[in-house]
Residue frames as a rotation matrix with the C-alpha (Angstrom) as fourth column:
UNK 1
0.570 0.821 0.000 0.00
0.821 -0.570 0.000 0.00
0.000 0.000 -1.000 0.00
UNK 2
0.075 -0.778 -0.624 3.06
0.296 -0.580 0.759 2.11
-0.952 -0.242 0.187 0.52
UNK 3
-0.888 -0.456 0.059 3.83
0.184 -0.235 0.954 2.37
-0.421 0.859 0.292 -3.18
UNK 4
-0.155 0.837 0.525 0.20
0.936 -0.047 0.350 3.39
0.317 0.545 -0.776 -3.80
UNK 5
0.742 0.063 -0.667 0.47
0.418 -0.822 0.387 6.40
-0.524 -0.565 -0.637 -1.36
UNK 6
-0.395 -0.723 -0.567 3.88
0.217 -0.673 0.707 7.29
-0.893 0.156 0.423 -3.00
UNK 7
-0.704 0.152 0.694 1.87
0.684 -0.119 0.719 7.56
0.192 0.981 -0.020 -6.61
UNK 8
0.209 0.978 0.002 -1.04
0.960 -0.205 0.190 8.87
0.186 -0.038 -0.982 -5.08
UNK 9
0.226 -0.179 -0.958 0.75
0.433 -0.862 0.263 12.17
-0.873 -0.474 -0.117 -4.07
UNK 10
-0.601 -0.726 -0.336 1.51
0.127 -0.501 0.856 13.19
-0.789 0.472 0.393 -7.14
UNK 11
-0.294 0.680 0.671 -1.76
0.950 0.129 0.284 12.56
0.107 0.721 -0.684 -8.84
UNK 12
-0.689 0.367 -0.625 -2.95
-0.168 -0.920 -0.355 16.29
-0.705 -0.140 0.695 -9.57
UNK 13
-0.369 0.439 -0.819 -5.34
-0.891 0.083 0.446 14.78
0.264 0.895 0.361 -12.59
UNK 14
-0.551 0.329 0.767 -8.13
0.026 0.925 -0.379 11.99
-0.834 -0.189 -0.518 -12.05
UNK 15
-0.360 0.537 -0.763 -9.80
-0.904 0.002 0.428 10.73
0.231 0.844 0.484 -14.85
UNK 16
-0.511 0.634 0.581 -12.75
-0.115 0.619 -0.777 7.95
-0.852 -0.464 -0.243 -14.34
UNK 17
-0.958 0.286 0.009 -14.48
0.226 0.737 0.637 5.53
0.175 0.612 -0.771 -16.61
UNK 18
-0.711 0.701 0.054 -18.00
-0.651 -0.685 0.328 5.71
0.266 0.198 0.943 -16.55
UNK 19
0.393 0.779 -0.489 -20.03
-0.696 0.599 0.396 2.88
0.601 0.185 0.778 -17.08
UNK 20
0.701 -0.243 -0.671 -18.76
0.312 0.950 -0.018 0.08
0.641 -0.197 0.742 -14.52
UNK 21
-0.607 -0.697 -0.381 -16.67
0.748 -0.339 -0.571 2.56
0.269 -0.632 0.727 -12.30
UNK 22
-0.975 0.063 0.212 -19.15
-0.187 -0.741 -0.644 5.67
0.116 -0.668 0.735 -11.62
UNK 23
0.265 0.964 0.031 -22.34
-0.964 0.266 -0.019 3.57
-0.026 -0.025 0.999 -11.93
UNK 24
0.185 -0.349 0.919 -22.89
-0.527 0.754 0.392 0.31
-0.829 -0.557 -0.045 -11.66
UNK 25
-0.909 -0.414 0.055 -23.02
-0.135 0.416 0.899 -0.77
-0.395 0.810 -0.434 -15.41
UNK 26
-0.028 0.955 0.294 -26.83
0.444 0.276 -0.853 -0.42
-0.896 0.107 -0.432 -15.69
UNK 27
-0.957 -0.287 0.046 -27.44
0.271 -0.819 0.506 1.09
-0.107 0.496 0.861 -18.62
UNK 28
-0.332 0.865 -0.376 -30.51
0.368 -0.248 -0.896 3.59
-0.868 -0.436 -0.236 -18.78
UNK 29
-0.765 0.097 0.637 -32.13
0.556 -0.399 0.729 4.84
0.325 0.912 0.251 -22.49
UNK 30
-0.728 0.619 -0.294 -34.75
-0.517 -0.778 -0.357 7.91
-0.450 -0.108 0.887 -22.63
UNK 31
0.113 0.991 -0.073 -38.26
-0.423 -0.018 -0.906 7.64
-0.899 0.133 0.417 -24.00
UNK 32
0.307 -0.537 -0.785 -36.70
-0.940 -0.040 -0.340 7.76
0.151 0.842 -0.517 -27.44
UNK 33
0.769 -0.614 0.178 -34.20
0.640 0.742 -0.200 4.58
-0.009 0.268 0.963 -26.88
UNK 34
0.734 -0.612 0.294 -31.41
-0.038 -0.470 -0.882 6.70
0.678 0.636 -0.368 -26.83
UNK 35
0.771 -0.478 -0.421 -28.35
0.575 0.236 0.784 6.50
-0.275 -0.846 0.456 -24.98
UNK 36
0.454 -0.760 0.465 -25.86
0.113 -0.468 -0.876 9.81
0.884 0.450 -0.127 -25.16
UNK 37
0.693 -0.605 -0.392 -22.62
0.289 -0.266 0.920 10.69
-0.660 -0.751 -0.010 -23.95
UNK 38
0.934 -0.293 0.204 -20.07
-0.118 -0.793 -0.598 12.99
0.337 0.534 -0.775 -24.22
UNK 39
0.679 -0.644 -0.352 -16.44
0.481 0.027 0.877 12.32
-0.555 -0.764 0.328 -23.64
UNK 40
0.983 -0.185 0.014 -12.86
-0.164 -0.900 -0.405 14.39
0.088 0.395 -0.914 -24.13
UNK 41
0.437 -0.882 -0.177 -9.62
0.617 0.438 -0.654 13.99
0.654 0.177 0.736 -24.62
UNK 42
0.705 -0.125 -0.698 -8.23
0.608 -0.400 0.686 15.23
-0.365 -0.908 -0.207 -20.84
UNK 43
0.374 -0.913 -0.164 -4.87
0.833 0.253 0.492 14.64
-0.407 -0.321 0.855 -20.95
UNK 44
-0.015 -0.271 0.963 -4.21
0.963 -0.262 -0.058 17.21
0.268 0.926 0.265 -24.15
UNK 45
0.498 0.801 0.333 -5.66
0.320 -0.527 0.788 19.91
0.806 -0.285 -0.518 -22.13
UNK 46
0.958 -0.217 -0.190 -4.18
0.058 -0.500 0.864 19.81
-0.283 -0.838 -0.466 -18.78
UNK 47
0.761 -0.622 0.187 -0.72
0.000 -0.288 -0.958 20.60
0.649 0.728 -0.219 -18.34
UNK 48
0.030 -0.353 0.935 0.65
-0.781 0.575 0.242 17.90
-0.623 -0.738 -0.259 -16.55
UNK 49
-0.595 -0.478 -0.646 2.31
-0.783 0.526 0.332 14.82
0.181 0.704 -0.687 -17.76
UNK 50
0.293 0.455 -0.841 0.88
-0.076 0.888 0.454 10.93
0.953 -0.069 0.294 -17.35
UNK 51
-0.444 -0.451 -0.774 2.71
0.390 0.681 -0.620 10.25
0.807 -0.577 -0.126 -14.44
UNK 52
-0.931 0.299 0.210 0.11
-0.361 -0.838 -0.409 12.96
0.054 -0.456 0.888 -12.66
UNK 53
-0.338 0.843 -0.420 -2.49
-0.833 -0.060 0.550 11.51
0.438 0.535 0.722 -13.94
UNK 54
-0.836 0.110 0.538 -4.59
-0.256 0.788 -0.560 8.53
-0.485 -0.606 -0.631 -12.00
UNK 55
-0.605 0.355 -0.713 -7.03
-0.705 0.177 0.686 6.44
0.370 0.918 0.144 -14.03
UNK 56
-0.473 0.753 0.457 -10.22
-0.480 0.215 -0.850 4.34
-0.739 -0.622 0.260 -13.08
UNK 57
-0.354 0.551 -0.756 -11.35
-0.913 -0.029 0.406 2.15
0.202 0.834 0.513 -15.19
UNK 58
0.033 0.299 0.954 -13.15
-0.567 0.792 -0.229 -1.55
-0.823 -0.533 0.196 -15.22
UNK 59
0.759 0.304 0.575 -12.76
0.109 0.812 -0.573 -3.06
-0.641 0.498 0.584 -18.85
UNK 60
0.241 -0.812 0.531 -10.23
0.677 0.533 0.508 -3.72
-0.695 0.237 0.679 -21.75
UNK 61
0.517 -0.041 0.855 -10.86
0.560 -0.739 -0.374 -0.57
0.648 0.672 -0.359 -23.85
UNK 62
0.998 -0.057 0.037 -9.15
-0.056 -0.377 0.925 0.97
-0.039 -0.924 -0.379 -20.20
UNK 63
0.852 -0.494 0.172 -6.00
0.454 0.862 0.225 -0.46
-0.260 -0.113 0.959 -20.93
UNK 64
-0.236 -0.698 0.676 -3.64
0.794 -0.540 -0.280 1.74
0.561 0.471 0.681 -22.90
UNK 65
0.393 -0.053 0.918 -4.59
-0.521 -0.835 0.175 4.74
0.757 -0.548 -0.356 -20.57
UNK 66
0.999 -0.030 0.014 -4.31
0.004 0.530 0.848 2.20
-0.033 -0.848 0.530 -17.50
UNK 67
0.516 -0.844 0.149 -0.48
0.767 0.377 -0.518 2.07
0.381 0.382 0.842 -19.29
UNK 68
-0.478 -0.395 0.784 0.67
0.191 -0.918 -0.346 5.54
0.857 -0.015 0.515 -19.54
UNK 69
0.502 0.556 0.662 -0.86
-0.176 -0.684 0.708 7.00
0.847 -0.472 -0.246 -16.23
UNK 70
-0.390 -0.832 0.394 0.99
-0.622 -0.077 -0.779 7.48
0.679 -0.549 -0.487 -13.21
UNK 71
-0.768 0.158 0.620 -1.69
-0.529 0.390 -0.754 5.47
-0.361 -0.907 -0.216 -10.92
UNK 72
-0.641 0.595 -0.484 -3.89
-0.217 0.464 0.859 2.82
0.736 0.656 -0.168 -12.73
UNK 73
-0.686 0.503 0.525 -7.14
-0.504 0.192 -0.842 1.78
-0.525 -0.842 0.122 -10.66
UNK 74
-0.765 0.480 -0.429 -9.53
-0.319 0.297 0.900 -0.69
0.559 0.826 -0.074 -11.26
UNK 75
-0.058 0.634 0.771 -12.69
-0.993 -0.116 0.020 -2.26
0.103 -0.765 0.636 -9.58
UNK 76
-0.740 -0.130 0.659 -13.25
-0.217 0.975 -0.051 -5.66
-0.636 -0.181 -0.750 -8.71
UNK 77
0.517 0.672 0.530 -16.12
0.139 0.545 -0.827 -6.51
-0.845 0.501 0.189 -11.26
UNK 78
0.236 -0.508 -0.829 -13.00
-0.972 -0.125 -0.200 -5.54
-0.002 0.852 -0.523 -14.16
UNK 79
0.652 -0.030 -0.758 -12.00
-0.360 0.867 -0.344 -8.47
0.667 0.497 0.555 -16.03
UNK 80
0.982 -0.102 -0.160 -8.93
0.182 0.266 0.947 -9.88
-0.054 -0.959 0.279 -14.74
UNK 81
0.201 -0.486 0.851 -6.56
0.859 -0.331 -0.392 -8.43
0.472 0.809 0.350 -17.47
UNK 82
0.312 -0.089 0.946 -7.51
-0.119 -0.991 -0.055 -5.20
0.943 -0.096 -0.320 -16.16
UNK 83
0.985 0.096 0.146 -7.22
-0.139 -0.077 0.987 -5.91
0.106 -0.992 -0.063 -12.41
UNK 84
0.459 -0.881 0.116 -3.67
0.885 0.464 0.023 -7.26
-0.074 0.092 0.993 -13.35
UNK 85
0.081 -0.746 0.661 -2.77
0.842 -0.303 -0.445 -4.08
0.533 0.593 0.604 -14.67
UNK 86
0.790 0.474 0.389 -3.99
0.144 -0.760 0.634 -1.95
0.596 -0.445 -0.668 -11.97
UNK 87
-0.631 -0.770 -0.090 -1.62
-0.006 0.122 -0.993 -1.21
0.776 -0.626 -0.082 -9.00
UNK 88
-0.778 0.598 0.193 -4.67
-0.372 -0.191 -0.908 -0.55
-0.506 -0.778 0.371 -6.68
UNK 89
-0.608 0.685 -0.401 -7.60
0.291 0.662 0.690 -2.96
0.739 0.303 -0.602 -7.03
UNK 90
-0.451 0.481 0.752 -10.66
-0.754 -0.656 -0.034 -1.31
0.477 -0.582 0.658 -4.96
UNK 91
-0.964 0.025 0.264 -12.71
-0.066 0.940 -0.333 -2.97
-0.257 -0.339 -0.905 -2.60
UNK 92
0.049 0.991 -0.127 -16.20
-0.340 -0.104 -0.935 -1.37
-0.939 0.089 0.331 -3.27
UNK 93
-0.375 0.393 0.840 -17.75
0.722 0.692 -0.002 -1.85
-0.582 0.605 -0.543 -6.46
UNK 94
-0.942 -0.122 0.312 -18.33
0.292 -0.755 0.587 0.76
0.164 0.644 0.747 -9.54
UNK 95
-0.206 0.971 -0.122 -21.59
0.376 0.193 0.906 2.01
0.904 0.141 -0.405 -8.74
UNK 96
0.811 0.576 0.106 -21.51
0.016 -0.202 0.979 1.80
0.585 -0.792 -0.173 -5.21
UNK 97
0.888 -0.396 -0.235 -18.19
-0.082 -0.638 0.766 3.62
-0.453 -0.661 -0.599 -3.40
UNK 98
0.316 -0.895 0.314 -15.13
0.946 0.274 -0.171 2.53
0.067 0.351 0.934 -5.95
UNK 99
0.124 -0.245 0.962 -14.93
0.215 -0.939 -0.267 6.83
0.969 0.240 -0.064 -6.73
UNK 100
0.816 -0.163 0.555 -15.59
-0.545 -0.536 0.644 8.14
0.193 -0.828 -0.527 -2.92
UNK 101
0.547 -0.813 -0.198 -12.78
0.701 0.316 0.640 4.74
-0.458 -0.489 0.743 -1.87
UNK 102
0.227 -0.775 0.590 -10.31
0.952 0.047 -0.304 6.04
0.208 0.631 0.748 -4.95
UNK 103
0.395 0.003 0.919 -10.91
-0.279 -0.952 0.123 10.27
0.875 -0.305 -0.375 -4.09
UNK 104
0.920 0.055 0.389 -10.18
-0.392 0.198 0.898 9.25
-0.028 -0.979 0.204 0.07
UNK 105
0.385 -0.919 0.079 -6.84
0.912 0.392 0.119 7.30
-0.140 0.026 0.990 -1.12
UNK 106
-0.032 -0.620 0.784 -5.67
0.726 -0.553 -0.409 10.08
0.687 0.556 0.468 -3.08
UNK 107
0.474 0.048 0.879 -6.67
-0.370 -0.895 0.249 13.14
0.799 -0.444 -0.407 -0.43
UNK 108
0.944 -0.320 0.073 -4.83
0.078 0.436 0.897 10.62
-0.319 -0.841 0.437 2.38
UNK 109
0.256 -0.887 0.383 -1.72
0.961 0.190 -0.201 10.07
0.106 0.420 0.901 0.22
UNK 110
0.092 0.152 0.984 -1.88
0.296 -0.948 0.118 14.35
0.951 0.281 -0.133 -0.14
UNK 111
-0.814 -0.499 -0.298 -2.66
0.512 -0.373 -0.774 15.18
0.275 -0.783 0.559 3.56
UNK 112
-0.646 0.748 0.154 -5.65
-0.763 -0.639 -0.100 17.28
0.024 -0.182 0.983 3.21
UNK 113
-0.321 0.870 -0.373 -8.64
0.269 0.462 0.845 13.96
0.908 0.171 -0.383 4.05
UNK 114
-0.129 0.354 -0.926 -8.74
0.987 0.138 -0.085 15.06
0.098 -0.925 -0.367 7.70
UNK 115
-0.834 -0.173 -0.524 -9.05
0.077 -0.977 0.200 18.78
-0.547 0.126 0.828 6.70
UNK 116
-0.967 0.241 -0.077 -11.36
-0.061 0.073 0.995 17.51
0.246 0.968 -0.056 4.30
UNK 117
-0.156 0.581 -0.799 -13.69
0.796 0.553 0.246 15.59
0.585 -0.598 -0.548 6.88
UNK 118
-0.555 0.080 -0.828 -13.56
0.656 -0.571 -0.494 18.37
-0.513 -0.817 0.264 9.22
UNK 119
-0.966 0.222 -0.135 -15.25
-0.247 -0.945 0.213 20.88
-0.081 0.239 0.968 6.73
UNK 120
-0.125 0.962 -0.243 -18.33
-0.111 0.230 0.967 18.54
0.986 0.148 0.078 7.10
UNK 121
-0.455 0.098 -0.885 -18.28
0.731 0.608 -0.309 18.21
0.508 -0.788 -0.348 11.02
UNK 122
0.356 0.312 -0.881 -19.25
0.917 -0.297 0.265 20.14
-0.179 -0.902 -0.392 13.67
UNK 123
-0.180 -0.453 0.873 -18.31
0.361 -0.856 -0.369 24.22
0.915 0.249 0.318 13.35
């Protein structure tokens, strides 16, 4: 866990999967049948290298980011390809706390989760 804290400081970029990492993999269509989404190319953008960068993801299209990023993550319902390539295998489950576990590593690794916690306690 040690060598997950030393990556995790340095993440200043998170990027998360969707389907199977911030939901559970249901998938929902409108009235219509339709199913949109909208995604970007981060990385190009920020201005910070890979090794900054921490990734979430749960399936084999995940992989080549999962490569180049400084902290791969995966969830336990990812294949086992992917879980291989992770360094930090969550315990929750996309859907239902993998993001709050993976956000709670990274602000521990950092310093600021008990700063964090405290701006919701008592005043």
């Amino acid at each position: 866990m040690q060598d997950i804290y030393e990556r995790a400081r340095k993440i200043r970029v998170a990027i998360f999967d969707v389907d199977g990492v911030l939901t559970d993999g249901a998938l929902y269509y409108t009235d219509t049948g339709e199913e949109m989404k909208a995604f970007s190319e981060l990385l190009g953008r920020c201005s910070t290298g890979a090794q900054a960068c921490a990734y979430v993801g749960d399936d084999l299209v995940d992989l080549p980011v999962m490569k180049r990023c400084g902290l791969a993550v995966a969830v336990p319902d990812a294949p086992a390809l992917v879980r291989r390539q992770a360094q930090y295998v969550t315990r929750a489950r996309g859907g239902h706390g993998a993001a709050r576990e993976f956000c709670e590593i990274i602000l521990h690794a950092q310093g600021s989760l008990a700063a964090r916690l405290a701006d919701y306690g008592d005043k």
